[in-house]
C-alpha positions in Angstrom: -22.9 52.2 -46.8 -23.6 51.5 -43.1 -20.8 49.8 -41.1 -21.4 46.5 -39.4 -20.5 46.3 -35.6 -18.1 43.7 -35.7 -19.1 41.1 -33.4 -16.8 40.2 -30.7 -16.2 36.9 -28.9 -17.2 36.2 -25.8 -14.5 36.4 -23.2 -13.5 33.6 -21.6 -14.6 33.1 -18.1 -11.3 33.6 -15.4 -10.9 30.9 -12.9 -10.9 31.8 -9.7 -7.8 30.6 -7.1 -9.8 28.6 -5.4 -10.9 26.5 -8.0 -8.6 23.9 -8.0 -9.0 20.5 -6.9 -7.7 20.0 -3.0 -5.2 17.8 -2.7 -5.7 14.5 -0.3 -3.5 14.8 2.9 -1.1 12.3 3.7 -2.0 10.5 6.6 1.2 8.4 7.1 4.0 9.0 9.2 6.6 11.3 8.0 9.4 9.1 6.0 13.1 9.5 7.1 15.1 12.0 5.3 18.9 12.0 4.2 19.7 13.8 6.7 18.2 12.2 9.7 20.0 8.8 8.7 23.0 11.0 8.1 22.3 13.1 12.0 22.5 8.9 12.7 26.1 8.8 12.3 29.4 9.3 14.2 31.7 12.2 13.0 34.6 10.0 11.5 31.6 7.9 9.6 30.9 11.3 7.8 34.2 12.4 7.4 34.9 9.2 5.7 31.7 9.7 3.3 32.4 12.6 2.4 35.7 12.6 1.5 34.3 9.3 -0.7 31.7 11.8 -2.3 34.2 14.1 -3.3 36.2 11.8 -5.1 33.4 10.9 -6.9 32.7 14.2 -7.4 36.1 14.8 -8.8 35.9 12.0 -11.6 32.3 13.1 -12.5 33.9 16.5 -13.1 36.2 15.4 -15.2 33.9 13.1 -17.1 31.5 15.3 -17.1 34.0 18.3 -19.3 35.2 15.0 -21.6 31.4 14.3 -22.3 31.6 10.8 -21.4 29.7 11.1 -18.0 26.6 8.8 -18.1 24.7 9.9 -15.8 24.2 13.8 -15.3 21.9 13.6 -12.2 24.2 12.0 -9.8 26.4 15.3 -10.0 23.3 16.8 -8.8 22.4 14.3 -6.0 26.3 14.2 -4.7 26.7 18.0 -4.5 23.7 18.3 -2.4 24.6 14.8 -0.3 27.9 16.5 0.0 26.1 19.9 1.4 24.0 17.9 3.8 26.8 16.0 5.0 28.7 18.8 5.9 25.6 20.6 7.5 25.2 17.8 10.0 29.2 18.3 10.5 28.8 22.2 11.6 25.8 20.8 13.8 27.4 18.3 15.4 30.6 20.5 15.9 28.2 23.3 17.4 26.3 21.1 19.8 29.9 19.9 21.1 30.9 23.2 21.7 27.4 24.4 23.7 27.8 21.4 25.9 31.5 22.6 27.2 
């Protein structure tokens, strides 16, 4: 008996990189971030903030290990508020040191 070829699909055709759709630019002005309205504040402001934040942080903790914590993305949100708060602290301390 003679063997039929089996017939094999037809690949499909690969995409190239380009071929995605371009994105439309934003033309409007650059929104302020978290950290320029924190950069906006004095040094005892912050302090004060952040030592809020990580009481906050504190109950969530403990909320959080009880399972009664509602909502899981604020712990998210006040770790990195917390981070960015105490980046514009180190700035602020550096800049006062450079100026003498």
């Amino acid at each position: 008996m003679a063997k039929k070829a089996a017939a094999k699909p037809a690949a499909k055709a690969k995409k190239a990189k380009g071929d995605k759709p371009a994105k439309a630019k934003k033309t409007t002005a650059k929104a302020a971030s978290k950290s320029d309205d924190f950069r906006a504040k004095s040094a005892d402001e912050l302090n004060d903030q952040l030592t809020g934040m990580k009481k906050e942080q504190f109950n969530l903790r403990f909320q959080r290990a009880n399972g009664q914590v509602d909502n899981t993305g604020r712990i998210r949100v006040l770790r990195r508020n917390i981070a960015r708060i105490q980046t514009v602290l180190t700035e602020q301390r550096r800049a006062a040191q450079t100026k003498g």
